[in-house]
KELUM-369015 format. One record per residue (C-alpha): y, z, x. Coordinates in steps of 0.25 Angstrom, whole numbers, plus 2048, in hexadecimal, padded with zeros to 3 digits. Layout:
YZX ...
***
This chain:
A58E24D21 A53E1BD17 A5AE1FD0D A67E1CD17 A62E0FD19 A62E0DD0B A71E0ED09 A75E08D15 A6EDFBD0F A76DFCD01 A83E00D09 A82DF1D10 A7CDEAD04 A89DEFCFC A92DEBD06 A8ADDCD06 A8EDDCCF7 A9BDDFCF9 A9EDD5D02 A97DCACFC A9FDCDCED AABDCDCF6 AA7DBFCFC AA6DBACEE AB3DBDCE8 ABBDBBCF3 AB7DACCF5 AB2DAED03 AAADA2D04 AB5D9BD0E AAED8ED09 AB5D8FCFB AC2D99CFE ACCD95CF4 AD9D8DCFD AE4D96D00 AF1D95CF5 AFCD8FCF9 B09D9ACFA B14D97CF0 B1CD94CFA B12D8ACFF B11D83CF0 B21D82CEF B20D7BCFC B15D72CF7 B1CD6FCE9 B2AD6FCEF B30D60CED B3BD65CF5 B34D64D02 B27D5CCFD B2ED4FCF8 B2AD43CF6 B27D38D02 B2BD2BCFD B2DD1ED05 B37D13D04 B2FD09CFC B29D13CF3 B38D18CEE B3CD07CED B30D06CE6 B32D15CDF B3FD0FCDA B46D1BCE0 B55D1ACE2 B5AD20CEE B68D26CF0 B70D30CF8 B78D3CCF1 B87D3BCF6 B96D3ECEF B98D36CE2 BA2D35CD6 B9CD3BCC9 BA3D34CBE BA4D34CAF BA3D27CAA BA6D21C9B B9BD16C99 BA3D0AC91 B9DCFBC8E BA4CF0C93 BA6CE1C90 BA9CD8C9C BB6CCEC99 BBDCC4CA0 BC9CC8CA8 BD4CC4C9C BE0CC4CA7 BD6CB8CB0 BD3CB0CA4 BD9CA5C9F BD7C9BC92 BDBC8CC96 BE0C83C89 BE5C75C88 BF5C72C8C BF3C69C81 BEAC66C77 BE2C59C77 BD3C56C79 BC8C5BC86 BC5C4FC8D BBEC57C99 BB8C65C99 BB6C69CA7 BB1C76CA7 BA6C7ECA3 BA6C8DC9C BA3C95CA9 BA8C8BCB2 BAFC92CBF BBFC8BCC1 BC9C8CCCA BD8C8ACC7 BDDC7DCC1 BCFC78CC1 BCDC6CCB4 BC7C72CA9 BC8C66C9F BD1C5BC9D BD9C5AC90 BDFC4DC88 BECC51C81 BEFC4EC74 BFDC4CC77 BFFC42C83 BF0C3DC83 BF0C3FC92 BE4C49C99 BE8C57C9F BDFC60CA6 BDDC70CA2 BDBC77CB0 BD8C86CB3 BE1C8ECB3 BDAC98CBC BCDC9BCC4 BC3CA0CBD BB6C9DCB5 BB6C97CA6 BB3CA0C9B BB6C99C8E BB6C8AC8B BBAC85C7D BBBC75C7E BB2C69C7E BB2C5AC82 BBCC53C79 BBFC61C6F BD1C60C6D BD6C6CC76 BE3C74C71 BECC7BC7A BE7C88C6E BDAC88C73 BD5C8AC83 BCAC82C87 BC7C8BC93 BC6C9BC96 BC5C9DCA4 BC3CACCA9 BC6CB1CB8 BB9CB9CB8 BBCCC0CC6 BC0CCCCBE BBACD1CB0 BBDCDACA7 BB5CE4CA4 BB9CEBC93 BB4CF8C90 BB4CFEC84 BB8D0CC82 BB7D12C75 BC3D1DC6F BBDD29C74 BBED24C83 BCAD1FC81 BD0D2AC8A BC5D2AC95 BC6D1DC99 BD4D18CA3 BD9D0ECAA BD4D10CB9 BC7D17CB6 BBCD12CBE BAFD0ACB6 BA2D07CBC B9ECF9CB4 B8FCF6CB3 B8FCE6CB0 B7FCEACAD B7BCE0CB8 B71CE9CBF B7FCE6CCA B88CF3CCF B91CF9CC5 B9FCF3CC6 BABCFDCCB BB9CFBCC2 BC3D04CBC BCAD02CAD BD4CF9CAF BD9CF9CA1 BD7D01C94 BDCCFBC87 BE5D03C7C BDDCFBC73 BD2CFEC6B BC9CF5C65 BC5CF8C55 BB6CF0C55 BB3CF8C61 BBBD05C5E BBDD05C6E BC8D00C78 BC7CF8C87 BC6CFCC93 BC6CF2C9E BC1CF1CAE BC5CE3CB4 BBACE0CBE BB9CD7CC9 BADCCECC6 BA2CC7CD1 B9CCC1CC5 B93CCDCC0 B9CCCFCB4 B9DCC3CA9 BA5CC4C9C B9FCC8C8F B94CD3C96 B94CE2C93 B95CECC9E B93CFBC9E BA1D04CA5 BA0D11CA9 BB0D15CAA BB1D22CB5 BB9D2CCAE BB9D36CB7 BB1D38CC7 BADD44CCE BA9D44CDB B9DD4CCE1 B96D4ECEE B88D4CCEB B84D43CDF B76D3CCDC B70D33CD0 B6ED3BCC4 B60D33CC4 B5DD3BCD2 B5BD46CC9 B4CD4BCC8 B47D5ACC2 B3CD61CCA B34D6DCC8 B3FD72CC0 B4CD6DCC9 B54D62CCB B53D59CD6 B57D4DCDE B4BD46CE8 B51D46CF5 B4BD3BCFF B4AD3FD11 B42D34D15 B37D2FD0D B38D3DD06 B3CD40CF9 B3ED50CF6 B44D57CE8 B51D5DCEB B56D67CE0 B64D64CDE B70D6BCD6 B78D61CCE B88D5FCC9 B8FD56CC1 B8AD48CBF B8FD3ACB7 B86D30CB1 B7DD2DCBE B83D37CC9 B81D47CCA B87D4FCD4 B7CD59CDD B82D65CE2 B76D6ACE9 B6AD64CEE B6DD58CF4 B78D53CFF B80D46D00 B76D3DD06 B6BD42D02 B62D38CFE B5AD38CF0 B53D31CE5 B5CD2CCDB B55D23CD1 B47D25CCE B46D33CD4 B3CD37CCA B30D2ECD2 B32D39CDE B31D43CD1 B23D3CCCE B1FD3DCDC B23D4CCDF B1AD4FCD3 B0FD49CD7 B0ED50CE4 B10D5ECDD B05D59CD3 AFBD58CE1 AFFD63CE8 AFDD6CCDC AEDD64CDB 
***
């Protein structure tokens, strides 16, 4: 009897020990259980930028500098960059001389004066009958050139005025021998008087069969209507179109981001900013063509895109902590 007593006892200390190493390397204190892993599922989820995104208000994307845009159709172009001169309009300008030479008794306008047609530019005594005649202006327009003082003798070889209609300019290009064949009359130029104003819309109104030898280049020319941004002497850069294709989906080449390997475009719904993963096609200097990923209307971050980069990383960064 005592000796069955005896093994009943070890049996149940045994089974004690048993449970108590069990306890110990399971981590059954409940207090300091280790939190449940998150699936994979749940951690693609969490790092997902497609559906996480960014919130960003109104304010904080002015402030951000972000430029907002919406996809759509546009024109791919291939352009030919050119540098330009700005030049009076030749066929509207018109040099005024003496009829007959004698001495200036009265100069009455000034270099950049505005004057309208047979408006008094000086008065001049003739040499031949001693009598005072007037030299009037010939047409509207705004003087350009004066080369005559109070008193000097005027010939009839020599103007004393150059008056310029300035409405119109033109606009000279110069394109070197191996363009010679790419650029024609009728091709469209965008024109960037460098202003911080819009670019300027033309076409080639005249391409020269001259060549220049100091410059090893030849002209070609835009005549531009001018509201007084373009003045007489400044460059300008041209881009001449040379050829446009149309697509239905374009968007800034800046949109362009790369993300955990892909390339992508921040779509804003909202306040939201999300990655989109995009398939891209052709593209010109500013524009690329999207053929997947993003519809016309869409809305998304076109300058500046990187900040919403920034800010995607940082919440990665903390959900990984």
């Amino acid at each position: 009897m005592i000796k069955a007593l005896r093994i009943l006892l070890v049996a149940v200390v045994c089974v004690a020990a048993l449970g108590a190493s069990a306890y110990y390397v399971f981590g059954a204190k409940f207090g300091q259980a280790a939190k449940p892993v998150a699936s994979k599922g749940h951690e693609e989820k969490g790092h997902g930028h497609d559906e996480e995104g960014v919130k960003l208000s109104d304010a904080q994307v002015a402030a951000a500098g972000i430029e907002l845009l919406q996809a759509g159709p546009r024109e791919l172009r291939e352009v030919l960059r050119l540098n330009g001169i700005i030049q009076p309009n030749q066929e509207t300008l018109v040099k005024v001389t003496p009829r007959f030479p004698g001495v200036v008794r009265s100069m009455r306008k000034r270099l950049g004066d505005k004057v309208k047609k047979d408006e008094v530019l000086a008065t001049v005594e003739s040499n031949q009958s001693l009598t005072t005649y007037e030299l009037k202006a010939p047409i509207d327009g705004t003087i350009i050139d004066r080369d005559g003082t109070l008193g000097e003798f005027a010939s009839e070889a020599r103007p004393l005025f150059t008056i310029a209609d300035l409405s119109t300019m033109w606009i000279d290009f110069a394109v070197y021998r191996r363009d010679f064949a790419r650029v024609r009359v009728g091709d469209p130029v965008a024109i960037d008087v460098e202003d911080g104003g819009s670019t300027i819309e033309s076409r080639i109104d005249y391409v020269s069969p001259l060549g220049t030898s100091d410059t090893q280049s030849s002209v070609a020319r835009a005549v531009v209507p001018n509201d007084g941004r373009l003045r007489p002497g400044l460059f300008v850069d041209g881009r001449v179109v040379l050829s446009a294709t149309p697509v239905d989906v374009a968007i800034k080449s800046s949109a362009i981001q790369t993300l955990e390997g892909k390339t992508v475009v921040f779509v804003r719904e909202g306040e939201t900013f999300t990655a989109r993963e995009v398939e891209l096609g052709g593209r010109d200097a500013d524009w690329i063509e999207v053929k997947f990923g993003l519809m016309a209307g869409d809305t998304y971050a076109a300058k500046n895109s990187f900040v919403i980069k920034a800010e995607i990383g940082k919440g990665s960064a903390a959900h990984e902590h």
